[in-house]
N, CA and C atoms as a LAMMPS dump frame, in Angstrom:
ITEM: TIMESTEP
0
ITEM: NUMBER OF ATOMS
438
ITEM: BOX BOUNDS ff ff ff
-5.0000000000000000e+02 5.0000000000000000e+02
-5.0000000000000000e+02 5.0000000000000000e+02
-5.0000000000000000e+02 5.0000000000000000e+02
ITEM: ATOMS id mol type element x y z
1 1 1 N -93 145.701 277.734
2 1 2 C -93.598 146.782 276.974
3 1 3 C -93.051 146.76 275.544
4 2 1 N -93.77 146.999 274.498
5 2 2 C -93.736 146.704 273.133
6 2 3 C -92.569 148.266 273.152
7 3 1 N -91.715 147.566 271.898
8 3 2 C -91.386 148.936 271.431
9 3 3 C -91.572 149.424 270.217
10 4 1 N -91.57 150.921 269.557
11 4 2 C -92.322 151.616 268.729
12 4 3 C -91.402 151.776 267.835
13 5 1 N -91.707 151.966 266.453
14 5 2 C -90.571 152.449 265.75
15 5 3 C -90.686 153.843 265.579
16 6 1 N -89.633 154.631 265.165
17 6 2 C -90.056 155.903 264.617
18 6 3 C -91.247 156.387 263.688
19 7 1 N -91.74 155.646 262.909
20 7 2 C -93.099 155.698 261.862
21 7 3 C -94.229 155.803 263.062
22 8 1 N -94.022 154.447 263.495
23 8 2 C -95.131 154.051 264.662
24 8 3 C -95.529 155.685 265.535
25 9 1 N -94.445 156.277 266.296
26 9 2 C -94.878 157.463 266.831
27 9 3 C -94.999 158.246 265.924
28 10 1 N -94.528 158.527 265.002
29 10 2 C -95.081 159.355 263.9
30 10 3 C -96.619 160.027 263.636
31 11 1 N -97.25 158.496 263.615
32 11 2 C -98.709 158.464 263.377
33 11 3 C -98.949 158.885 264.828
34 12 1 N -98.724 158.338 265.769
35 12 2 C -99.348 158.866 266.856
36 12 3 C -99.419 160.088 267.547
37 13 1 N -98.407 160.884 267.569
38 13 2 C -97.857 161.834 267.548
39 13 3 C -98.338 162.803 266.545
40 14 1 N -98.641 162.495 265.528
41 14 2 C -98.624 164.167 264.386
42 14 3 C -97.064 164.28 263.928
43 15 1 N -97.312 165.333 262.418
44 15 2 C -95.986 165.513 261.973
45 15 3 C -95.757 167.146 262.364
46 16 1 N -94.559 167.322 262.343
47 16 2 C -94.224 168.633 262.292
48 16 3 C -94.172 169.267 260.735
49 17 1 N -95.521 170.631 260.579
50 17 2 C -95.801 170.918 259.518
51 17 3 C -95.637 172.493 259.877
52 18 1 N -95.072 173.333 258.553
53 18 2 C -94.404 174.56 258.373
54 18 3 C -95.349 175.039 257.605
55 19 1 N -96.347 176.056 258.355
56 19 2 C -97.372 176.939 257.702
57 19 3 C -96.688 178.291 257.268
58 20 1 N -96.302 178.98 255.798
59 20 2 C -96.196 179.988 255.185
60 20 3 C -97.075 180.63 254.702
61 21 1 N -97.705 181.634 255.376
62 21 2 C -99.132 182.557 255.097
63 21 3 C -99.023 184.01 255.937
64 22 1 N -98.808 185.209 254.894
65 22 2 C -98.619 186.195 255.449
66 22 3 C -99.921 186.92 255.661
67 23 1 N -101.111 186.474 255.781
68 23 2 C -102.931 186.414 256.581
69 23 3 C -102.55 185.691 257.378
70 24 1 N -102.297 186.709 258.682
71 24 2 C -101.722 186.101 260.04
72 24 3 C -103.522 185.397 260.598
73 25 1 N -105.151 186.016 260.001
74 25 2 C -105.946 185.161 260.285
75 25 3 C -106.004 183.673 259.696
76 26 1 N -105.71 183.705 258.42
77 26 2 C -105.745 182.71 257.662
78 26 3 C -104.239 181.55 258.402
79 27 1 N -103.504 182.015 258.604
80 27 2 C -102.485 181.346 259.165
81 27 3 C -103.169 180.765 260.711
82 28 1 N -103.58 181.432 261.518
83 28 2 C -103.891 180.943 262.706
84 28 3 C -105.082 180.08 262.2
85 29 1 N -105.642 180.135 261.661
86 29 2 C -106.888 178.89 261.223
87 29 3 C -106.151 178.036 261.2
88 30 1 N -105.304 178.024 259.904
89 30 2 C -104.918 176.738 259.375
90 30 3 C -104.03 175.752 260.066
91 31 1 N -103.021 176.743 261.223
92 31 2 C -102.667 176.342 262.666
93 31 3 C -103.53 175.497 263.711
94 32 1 N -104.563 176.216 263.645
95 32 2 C -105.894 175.453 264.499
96 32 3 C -106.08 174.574 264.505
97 33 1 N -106.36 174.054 262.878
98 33 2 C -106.739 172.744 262.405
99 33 3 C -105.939 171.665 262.298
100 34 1 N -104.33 172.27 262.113
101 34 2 C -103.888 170.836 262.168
102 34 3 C -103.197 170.586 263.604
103 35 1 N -103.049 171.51 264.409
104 35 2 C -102.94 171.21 265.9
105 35 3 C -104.095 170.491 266.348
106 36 1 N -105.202 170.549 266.252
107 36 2 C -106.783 169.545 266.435
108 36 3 C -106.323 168.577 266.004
109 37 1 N -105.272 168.274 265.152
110 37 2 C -105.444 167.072 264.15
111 37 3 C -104.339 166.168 264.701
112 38 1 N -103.747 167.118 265.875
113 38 2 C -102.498 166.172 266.156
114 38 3 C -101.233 166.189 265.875
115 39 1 N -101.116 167.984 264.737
116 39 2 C -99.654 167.586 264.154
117 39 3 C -98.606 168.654 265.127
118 40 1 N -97.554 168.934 265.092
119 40 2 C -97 169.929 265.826
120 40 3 C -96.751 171.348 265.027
121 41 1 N -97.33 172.648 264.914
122 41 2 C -97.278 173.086 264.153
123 41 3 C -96.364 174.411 264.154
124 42 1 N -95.791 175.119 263.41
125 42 2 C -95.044 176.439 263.374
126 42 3 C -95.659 177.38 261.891
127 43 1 N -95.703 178.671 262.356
128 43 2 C -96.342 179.713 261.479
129 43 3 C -95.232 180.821 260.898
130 44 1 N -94.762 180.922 259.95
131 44 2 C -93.931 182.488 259.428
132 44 3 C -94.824 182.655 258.263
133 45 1 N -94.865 184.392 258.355
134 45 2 C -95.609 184.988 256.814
135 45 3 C -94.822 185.598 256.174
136 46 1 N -93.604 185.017 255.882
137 46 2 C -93.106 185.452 254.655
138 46 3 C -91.897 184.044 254.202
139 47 1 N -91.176 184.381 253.074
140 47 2 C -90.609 183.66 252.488
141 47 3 C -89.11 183.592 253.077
142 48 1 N -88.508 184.438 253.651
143 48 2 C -86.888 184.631 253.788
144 48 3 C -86.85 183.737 255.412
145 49 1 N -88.461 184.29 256.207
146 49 2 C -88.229 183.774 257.324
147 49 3 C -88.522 181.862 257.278
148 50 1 N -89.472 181.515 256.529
149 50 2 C -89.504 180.149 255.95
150 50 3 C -88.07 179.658 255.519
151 51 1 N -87.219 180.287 254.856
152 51 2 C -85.811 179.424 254.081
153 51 3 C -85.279 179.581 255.371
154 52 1 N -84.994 180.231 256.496
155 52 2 C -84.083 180.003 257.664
156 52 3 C -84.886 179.335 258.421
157 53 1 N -86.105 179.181 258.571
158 53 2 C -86.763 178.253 259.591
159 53 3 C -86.768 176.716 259.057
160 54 1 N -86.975 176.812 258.041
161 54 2 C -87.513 174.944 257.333
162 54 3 C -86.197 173.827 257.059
163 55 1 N -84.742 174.457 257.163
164 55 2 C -83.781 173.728 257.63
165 55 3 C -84 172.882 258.542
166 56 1 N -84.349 174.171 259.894
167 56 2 C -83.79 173.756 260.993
168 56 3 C -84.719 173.065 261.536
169 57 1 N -86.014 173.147 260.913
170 57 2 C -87.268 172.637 261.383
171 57 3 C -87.309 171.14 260.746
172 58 1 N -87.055 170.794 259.316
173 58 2 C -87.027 169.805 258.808
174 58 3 C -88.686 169.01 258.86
175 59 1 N -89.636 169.918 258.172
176 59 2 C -90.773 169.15 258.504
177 59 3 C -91.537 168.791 257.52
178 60 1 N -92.34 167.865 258.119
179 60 2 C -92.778 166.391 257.076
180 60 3 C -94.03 167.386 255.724
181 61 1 N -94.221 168.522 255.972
182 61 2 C -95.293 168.855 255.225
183 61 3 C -95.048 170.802 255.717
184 62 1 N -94.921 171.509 254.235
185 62 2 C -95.025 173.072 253.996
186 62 3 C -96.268 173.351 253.743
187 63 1 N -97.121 174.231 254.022
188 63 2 C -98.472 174.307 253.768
189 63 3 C -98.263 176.297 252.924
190 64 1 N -97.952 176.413 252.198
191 64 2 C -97.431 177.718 251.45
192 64 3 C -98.122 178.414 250.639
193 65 1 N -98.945 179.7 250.971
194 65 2 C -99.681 180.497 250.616
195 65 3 C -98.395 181.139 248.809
196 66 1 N -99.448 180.866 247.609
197 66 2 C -98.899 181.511 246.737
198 66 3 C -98.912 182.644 246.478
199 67 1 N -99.434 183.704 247.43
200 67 2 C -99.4 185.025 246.977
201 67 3 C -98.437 185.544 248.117
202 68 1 N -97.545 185.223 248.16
203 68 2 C -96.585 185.59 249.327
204 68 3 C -96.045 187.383 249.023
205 69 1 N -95.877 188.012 249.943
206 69 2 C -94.661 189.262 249.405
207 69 3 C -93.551 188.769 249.227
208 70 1 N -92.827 189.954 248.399
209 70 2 C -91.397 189.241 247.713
210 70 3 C -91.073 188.286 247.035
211 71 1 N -90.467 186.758 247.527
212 71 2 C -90.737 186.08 246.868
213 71 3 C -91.886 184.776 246.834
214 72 1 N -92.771 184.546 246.231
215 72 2 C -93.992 183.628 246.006
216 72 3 C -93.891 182.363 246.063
217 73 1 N -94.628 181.592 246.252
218 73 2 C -94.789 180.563 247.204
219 73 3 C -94.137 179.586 245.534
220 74 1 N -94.35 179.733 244.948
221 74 2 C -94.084 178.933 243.877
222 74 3 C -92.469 178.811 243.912
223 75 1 N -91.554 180.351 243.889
224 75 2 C -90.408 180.416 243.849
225 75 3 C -89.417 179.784 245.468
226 76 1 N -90.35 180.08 245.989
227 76 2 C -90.191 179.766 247.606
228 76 3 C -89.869 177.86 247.541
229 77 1 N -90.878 177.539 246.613
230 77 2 C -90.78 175.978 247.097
231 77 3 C -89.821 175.679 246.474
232 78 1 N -89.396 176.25 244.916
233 78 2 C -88.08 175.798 244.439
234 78 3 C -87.264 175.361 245.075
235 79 1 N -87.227 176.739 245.751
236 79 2 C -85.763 177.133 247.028
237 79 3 C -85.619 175.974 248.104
238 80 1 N -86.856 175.703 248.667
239 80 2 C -86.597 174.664 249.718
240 80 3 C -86.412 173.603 249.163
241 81 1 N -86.858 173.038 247.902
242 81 2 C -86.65 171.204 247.8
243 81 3 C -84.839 171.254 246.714
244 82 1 N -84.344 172.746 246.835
245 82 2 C -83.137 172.326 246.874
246 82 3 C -82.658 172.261 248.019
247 83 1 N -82.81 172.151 249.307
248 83 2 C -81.993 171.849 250.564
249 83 3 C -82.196 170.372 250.817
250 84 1 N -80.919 169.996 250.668
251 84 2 C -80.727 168.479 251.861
252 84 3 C -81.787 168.251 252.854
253 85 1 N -81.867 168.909 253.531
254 85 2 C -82.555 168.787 254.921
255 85 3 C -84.339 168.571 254.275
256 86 1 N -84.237 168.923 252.912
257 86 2 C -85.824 168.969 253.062
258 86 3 C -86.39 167.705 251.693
259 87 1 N -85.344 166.57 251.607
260 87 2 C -85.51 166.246 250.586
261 87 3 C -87.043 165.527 250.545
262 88 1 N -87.085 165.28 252.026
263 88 2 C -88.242 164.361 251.84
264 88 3 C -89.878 164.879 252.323
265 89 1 N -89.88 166.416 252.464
266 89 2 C -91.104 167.235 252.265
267 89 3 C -92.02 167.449 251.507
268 90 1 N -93.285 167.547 251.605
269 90 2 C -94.036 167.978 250.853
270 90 3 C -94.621 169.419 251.127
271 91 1 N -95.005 169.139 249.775
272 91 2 C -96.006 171.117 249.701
273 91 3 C -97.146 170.904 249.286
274 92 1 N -97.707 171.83 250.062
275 92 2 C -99.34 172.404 249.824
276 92 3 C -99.547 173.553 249.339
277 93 1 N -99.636 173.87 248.337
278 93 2 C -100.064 175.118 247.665
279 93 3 C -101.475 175.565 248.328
280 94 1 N -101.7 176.703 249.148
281 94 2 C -103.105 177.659 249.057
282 94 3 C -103.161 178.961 248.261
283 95 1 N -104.48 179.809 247.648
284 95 2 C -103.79 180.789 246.939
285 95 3 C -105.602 181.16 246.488
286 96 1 N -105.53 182.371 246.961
287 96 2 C -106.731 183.591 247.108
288 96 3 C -106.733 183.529 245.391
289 97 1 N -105.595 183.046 244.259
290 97 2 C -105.695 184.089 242.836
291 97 3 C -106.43 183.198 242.081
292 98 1 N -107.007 183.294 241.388
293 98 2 C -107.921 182.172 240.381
294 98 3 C -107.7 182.005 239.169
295 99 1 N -106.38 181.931 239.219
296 99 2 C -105.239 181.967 237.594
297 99 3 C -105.713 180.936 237.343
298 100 1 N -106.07 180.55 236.273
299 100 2 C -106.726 179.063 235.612
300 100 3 C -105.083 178.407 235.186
301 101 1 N -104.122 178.785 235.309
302 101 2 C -103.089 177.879 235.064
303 101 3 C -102.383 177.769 236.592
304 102 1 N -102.637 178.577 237.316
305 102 2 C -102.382 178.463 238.784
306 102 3 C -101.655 176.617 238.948
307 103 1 N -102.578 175.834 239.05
308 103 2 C -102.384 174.599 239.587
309 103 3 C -101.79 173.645 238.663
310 104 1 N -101.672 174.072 237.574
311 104 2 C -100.66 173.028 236.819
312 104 3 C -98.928 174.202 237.297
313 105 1 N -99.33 174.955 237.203
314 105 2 C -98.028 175.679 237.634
315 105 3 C -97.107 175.105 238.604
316 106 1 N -98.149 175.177 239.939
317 106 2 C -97.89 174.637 241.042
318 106 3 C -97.241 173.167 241.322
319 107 1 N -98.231 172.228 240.677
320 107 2 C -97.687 170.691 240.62
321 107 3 C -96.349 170.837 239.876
322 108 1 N -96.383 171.259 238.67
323 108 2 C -94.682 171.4 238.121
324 108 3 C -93.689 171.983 238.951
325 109 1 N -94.419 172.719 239.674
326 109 2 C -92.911 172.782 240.907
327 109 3 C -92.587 172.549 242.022
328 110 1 N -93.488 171.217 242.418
329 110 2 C -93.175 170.723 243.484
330 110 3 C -94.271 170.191 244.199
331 111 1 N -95.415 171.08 244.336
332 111 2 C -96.436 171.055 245.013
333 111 3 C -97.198 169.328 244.824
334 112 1 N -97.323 169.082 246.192
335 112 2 C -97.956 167.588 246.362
336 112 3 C -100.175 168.251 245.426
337 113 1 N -100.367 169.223 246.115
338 113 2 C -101.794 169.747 246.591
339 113 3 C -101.987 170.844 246.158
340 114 1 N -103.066 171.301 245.48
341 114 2 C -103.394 172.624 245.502
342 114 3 C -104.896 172.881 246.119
343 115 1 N -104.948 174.293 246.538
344 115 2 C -106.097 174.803 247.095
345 115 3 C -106.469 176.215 246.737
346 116 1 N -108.267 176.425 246.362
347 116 2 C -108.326 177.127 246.136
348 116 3 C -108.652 178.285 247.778
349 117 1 N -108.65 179.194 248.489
350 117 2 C -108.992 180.211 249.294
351 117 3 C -110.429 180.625 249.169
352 118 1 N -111.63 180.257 250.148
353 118 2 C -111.471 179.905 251.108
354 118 3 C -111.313 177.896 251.016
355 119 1 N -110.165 177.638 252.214
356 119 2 C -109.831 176.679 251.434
357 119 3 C -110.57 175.06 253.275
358 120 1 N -111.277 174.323 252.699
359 120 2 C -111.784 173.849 253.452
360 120 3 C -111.187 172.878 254.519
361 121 1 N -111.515 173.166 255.78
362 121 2 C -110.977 172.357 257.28
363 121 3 C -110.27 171.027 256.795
364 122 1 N -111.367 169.71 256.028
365 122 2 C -111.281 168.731 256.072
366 122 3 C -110.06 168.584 255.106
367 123 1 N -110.243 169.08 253.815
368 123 2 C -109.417 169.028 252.603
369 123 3 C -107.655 169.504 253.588
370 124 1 N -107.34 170.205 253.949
371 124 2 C -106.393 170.787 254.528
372 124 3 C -105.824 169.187 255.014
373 125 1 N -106.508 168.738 256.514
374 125 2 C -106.234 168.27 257.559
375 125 3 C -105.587 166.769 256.603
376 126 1 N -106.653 166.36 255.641
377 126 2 C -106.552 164.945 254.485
378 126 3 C -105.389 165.126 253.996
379 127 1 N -104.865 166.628 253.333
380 127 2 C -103.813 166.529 252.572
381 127 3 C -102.633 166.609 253.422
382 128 1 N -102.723 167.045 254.598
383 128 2 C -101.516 166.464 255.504
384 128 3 C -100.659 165.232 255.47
385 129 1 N -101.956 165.058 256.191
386 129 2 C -101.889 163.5 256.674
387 129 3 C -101.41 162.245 255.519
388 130 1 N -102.251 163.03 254.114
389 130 2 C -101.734 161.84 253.071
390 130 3 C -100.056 162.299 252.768
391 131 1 N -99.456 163.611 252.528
392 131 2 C -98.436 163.737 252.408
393 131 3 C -97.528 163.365 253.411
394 132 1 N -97.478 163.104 254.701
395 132 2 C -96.806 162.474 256.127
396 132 3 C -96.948 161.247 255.489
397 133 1 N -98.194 160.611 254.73
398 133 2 C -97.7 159.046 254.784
399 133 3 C -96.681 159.118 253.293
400 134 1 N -97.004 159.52 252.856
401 134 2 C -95.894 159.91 251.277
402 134 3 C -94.754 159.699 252.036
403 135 1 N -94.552 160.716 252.805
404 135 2 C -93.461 161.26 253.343
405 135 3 C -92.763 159.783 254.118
406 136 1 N -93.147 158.929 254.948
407 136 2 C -92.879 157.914 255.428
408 136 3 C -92.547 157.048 254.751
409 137 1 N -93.41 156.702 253.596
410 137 2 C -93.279 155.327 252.804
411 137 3 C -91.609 156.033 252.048
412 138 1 N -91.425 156.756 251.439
413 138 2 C -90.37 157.344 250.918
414 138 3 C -89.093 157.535 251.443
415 139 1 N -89.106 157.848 253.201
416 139 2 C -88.027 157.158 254.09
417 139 3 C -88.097 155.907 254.012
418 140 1 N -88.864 155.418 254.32
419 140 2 C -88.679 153.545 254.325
420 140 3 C -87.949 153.069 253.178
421 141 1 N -88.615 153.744 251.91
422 141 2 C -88.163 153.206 250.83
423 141 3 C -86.566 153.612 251.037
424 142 1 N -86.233 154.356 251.135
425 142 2 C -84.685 154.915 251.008
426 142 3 C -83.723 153.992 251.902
427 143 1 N -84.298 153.688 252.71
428 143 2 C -84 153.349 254.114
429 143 3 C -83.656 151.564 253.201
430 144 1 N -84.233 151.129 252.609
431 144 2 C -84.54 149.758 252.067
432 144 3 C -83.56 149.464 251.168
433 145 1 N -83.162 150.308 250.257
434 145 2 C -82.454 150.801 248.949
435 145 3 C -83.34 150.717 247.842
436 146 1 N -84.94 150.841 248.004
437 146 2 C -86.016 150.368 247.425
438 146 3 C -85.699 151.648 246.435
């Protein structure tokens, strides 16, 4: 029997992705879709419960609503890509507000993706999946001394 590397189940398997959306409907959608899609998924709607969960969770892709209470998905992502544990994550910005500087905002702080609300099945499930392979090639690379 062949054996697999960690990447190898990766793809097969789904990544473990950290949905932040305090629209507990909008959260269970976006849950929906990437559990259909194969990935393993976890839901908190707010920001304080995200910084104690995404340590311990360590997962390949944040999917982070910018209109969060307290603190906002923008300030939120700061916070996480200073932790060790999360060096090699990506973010997905979603966000109901139609700030025309919204998405350059966003990319300057981290964000792989932005989306506007209502934000579509396919686009979601694509930007996963391309950030998991980000996310892979970028271990490898490290892994290489590349």
């Amino acid at each position: 029997m062949a054996k697999h590397s960690g990447s190898a189940l990766r793809y097969l398997y789904g990544v473990c992705v950290l949905i932040v959306e305090d629209d507990a409907d909008a959260a269970d959608l976006y849950g929906l879709w990437l559990r259909d899609a194969g990935h393993r998924v976890s839901i908190v709607g707010d920001a304080t419960r995200a910084l104690i969960l995404a340590p311990m969770l360590r997962p390949a892709v944040v999917v982070v609503d910018i209109g969060l209470p307290g603190i906002d998905g923008v300030e939120l992502v700061r916070e996480l890509r200073a932790l060790p544990e999360l060096v090699y994550c990506r973010y997905v910005a979603v966000s109901a507000y139609a700030e025309v500087s919204l998405p350059a905002r966003c990319r300057a702080a981290g964000f792989a993706d932005f989306f506007e609300k209502p934000m579509p099945r396919l686009a979601l499930v694509r930007s996963v999946r391309d950030a998991a392979r980000r996310d892979e090639h970028a271990r490898f690379s490290w892994r290489l001394g590349a």
